[in-house]
N, C-alpha and C positions, 0 to 999 in steps of 0.2 A: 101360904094360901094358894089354894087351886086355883083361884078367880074363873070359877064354872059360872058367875052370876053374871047378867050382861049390865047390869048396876054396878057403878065405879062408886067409892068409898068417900069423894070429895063432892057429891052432890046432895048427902046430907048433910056434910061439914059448912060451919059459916065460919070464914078463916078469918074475917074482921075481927071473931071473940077470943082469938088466940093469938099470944103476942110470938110465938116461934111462928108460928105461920106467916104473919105479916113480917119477918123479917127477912123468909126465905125468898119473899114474892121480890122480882126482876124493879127496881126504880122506872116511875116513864123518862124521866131526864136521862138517865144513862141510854135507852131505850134510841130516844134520840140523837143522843153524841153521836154513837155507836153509826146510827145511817147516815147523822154526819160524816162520820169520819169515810164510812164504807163509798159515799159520794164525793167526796172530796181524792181520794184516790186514785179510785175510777178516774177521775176528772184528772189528775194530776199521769197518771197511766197510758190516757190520752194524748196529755198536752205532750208528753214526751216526743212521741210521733206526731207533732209538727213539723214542718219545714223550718229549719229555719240557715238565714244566706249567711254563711260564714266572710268575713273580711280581715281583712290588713288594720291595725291600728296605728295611725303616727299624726304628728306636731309638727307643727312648721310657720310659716308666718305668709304675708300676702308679700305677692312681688312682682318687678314685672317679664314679660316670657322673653322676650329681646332684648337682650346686652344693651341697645343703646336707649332703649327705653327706662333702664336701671338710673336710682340716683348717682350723680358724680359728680367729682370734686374736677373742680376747673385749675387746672393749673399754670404758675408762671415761667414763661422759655427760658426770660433770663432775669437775672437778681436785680434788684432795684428797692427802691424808697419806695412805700406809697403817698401820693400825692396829692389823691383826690378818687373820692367812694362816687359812683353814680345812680347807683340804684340804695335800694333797702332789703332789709329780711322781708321774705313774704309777697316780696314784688315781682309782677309778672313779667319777665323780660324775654324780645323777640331774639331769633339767630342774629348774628351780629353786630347786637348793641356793646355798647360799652362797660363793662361793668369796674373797672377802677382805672385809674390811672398810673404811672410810675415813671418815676425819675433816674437818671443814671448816681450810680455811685461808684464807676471805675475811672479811674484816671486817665485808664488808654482811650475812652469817650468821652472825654470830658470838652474836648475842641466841638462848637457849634455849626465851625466849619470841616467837619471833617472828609465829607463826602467829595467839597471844594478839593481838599489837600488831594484826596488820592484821584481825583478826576487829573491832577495834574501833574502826578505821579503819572498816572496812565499814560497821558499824550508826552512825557516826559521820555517816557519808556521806548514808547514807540517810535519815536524819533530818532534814540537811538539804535533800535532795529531797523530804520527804514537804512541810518549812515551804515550800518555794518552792512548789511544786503550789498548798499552800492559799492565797498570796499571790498567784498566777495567775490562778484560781476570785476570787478578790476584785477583783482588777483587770477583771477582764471583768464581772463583777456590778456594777461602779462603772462601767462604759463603757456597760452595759445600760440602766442607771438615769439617764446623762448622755442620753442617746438619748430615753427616755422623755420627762425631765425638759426638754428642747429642743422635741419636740415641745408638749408642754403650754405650754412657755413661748410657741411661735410661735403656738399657738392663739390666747392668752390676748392675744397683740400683735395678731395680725386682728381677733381681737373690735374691738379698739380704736380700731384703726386704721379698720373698719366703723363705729364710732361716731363717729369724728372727721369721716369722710366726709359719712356723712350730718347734722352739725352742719353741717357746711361747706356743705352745700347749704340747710340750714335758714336759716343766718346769710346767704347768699346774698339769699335769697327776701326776708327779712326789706331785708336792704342797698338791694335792688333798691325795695319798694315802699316805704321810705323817700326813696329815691331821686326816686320820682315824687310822692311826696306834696309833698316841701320845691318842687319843678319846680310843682307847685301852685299851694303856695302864696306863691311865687315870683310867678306869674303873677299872681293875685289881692291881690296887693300892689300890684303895678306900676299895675294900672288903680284899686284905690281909691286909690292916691297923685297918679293924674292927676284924680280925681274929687275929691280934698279938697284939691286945690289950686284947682281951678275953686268951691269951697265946696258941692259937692254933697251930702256927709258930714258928721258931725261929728269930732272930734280925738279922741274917746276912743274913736268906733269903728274911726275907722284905724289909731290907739294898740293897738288890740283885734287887729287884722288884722297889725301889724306884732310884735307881739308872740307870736300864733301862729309867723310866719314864723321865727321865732328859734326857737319850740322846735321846729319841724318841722327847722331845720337842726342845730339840737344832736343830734337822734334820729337821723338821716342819720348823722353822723358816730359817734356810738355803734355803730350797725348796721354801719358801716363797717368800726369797730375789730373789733367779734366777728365780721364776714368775715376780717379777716386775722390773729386772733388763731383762728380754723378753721382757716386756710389754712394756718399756723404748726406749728397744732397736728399737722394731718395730715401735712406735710412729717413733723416731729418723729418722727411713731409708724411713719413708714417709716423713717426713718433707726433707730431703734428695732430694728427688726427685724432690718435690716441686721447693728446692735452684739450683737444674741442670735446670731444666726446663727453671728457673730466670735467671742465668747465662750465659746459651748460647742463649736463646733469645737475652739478652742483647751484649753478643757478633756478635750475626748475626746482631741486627738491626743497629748496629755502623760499620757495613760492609757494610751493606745494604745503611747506609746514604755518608758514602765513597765512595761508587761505584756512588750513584745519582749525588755526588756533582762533581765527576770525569766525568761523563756522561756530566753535564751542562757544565764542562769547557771545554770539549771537540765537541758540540755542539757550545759554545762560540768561540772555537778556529777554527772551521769549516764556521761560521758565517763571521767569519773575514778573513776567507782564502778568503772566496766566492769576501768579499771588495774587497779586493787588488787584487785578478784578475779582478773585475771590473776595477780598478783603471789602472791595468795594460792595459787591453785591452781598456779602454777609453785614454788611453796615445797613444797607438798603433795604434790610431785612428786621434786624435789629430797629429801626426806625420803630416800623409796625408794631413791634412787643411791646411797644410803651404804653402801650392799650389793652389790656386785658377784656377780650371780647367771650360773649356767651355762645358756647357751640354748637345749641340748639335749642328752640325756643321752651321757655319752663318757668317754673317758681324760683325765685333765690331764696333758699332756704335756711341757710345758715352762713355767716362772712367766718369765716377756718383765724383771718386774722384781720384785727378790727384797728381802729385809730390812723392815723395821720401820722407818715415819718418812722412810721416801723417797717426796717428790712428786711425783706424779705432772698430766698435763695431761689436759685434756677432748680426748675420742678418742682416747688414746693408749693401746697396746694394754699387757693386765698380764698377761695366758698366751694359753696353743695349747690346744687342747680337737679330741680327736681323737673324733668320732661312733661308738658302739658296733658297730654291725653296716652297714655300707657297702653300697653297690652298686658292686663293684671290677669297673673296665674298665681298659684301657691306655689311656694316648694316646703315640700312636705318632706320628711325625714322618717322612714323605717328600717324595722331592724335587718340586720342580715340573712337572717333563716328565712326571713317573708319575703325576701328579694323574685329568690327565683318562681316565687308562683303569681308575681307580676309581670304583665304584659301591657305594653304599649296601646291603648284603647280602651282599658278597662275602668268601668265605671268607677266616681268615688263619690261620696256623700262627705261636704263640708260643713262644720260650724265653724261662726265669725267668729272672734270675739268682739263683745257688745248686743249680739243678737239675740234673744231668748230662744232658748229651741228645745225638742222634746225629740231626743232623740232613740230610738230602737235601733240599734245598729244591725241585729239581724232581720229586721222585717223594715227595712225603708221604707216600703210605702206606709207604714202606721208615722213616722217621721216628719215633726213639727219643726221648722225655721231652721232646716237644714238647705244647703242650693247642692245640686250637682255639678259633677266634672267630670275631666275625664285625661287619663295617663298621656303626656306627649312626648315627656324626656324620664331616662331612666339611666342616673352614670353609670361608667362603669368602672369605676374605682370608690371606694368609701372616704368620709368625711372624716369631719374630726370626731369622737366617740365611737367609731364602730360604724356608725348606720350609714345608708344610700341616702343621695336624695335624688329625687323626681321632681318634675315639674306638672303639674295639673293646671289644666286650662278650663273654661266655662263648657259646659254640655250645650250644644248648641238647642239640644232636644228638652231642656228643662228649664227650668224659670232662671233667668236673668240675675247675674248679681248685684249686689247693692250698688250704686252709682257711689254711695260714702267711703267705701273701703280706702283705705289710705296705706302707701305700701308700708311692710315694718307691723301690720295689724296679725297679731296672733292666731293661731286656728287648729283645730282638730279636725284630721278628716278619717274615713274610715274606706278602704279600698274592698269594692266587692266582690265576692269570687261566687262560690259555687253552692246551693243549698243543699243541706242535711238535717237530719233529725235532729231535733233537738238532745236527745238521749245521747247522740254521740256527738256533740256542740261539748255538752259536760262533760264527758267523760273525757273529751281531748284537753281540756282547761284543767281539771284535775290534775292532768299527766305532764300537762306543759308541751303538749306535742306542738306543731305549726301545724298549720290549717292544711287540708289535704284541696287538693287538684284533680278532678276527677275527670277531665275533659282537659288535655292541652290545646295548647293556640295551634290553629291548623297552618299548616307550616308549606308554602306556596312547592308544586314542583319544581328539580332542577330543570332548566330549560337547555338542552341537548345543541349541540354543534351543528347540526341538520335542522333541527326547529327553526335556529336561528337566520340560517341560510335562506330558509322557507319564509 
């Protein structure tokens, strides 16, 4: 057809009378889906390019932020029976109340008087420290006095030995002009004996002359003897000196080793004093453990071991003591790969467990009976499973949490970072990527050796 006419062929068709016609005609319900669905798209095309805050996922339980705020077990110093319970479970007990009692069950304590015994041990001890002391002071006053007493004596031998000397030169002098007088009269023998042989003398004067000659030789040998009964003597009074010399040494060093060996008992007996007051003051000490006292004020939570007459050992724990008013944080536990895009400060969004809550974890603020936090410890070694754990504290900036939380209470929290489109929120959960970082924590300058000085 040319369709030269400006008349179209369906305006004198009535397509109600024909059943191909009405079947070829568009449904209105499909009509509809169709801008349903073209709306719904749209919308959903949209939604994609929202923001939405990417976060850290982890589990953890309530707890408190200070070690000594933490529950603990009280434990016993030293072994014993229990004797007598003074509190209960659930009972509010102040710092050092009582919380049981105990008995000894060693034999080496078994005396009521023991502290009596070693108090008398002690002054026992000491008594015999005060007698060696004075025995010491006397040995050295006896070593003082041998000292003294050596020099005097060596004095008193030079004198003598001085006098012997000068004998010995005396007897000498004396030896020597006896000596020449008998050479004398020696001589004057010989020629009156050649003279009274030729008869130039008489007999009673050469009798005279021979007869001097005799005593001149007896005196010789007299002088002789007390030169070498000098000579005897002085050797003697040096050998003398020598034997003093011997003998008080010998005396001082057997003073000398008296005194050491007095010194070492009394060192030994100072040694042992030192024991027994240990012993004493580790008794004095022991007393006080008989009492199992609370070591800071709390709940008694649970008795670890219960009844009357059951032993217990040293350091073996005998309750839980829950701290009165806590410093409650979570610790929260994630995985590894989400570590490093935590920092110290970073917000986190908690659920209790027991709380009802309506959580969006990428749009917080839409977020029903969830509290805030916020990052304040981050280890730096991993737990048991792989993951870190952190410790979160209350957001000072956001609503308060339960006063009911009781530590040990379960929880989900959710650490916030950085917003993205939702479009690629999915496509990274698809992939199993970790959440990206797109602003690091700003990271303080290094402060310079001259700043510092400044």
């Amino acid at each position: 057809m040319l369709n030269i006419s400006k008349r179209t062929l369906g305006e004198n068709i009535n397509e109600d009378k024909y059943y191909v016609l009405r079947t070829l005609r568009t449904p209105g319900a499909g009509r509809i889906l169709a801008r349903a669905l073209l709306i719904v798209g749209f919308l959903f095309f949209l939604f994609l390019f929202l923001p939405w805050q990417q976060n850290v996922r982890g589990t953890g339980k309530v707890t408190a932020f200070t070690p000594q705020d933490r529950p603990q077990n009280i434990e016993s110093a030293i072994a014993g029976r229990i004797s007598n319970w003074k509190v209960k479970e659930g009972q509010f007990v102040e710092r050092g109340d009582t919380i049981l009692i105990l008995s000894e069950i060693k034999d080496k304590y078994f005396d009521p008087e023991l502290l009596l015994r070693l108090d008398e041990q002690i002054h026992a001890k000491r008594s015999s420290i005060e007698s060696k002391k004075k025995k010491a002071d006397a040995l050295q006053d006896q070593i003082a006095a041998l000292e003294e007493a050596v020099e005097v004596k060596m004095e008193q031998t030079r004198n003598k030995m001085l006098q012997a000397e000068l004998k010995l030169v005396s007897d000498s002098v004396d030896f020597e002009a006896e000596k020449i007088r008998y050479s004398n009269f020696g001589n004057q023998y010989e020629r009156n004996k050649k003279l009274y042989e030729i008869g130039n003398i008489a007999l009673t004067k050469f009798q005279d002359i021979e007869s001097k000659l005799q005593e001149s030789k007896m005196k010789k040998i007299s002088a002789e003897n007390k030169f070498l009964e000098s000579k005897a003597e002085l050797i003697n009074t040096r050998i003398q000196i020598t034997g003093v010399k011997a003998e008080y040494a010998d005396k001082i060093s057997k003073a000398r080793s008296d005194l050491n060996a007095t010194l070492a008992e009394l060192f030994d007996a100072e040694g042992s004093l030192a024991k027994i007051r240990n012993e004493y003051a580790n008794m004095e000490i022991r007393n006080q453990q008989y009492q199992v006292i609370a070591p800071q004020s709390g709940f008694m939570v649970k008795a670890i071991k219960a009844g009357l007459g059951e032993t217990i050992k040293e350091g073996e724990a005998v309750a839980t003591i829950m701290p009165a008013t806590p410093e409650i944080a979570v610790e929260m536990y994630v995985k590894a790969m989400d570590v490093p895009l935590i920092s110290k400060g970073r917000k986190v969004r908690i659920l209790f467990d027991g709380w009802p809550a309506l959580q969006f974890s990428g749009w917080p603020s839409a977020s029903v009976g969830t509290f805030g936090g916020t990052v304040k410890v981050i280890d730096y070694i991993n737990s048991t499973g792989g993951e870190f754990r952190m410790l979160v504290t209350p957001d000072p900036n956001d609503e308060p949490w339960p006063s009911q939380l009781r530590v040990g209470s379960g929880t989900k929290g959710w650490v916030m970072l950085e917003n993205v489109p939702i479009w690629y929120e999915i496509w990274r959960q698809l992939n199993g990527f970790p959440p990206s970082l797109y602003e690091e924590p700003a990271k303080k300058p290094a402060i310079t050796e001259k700043e510092e000085k400044s």
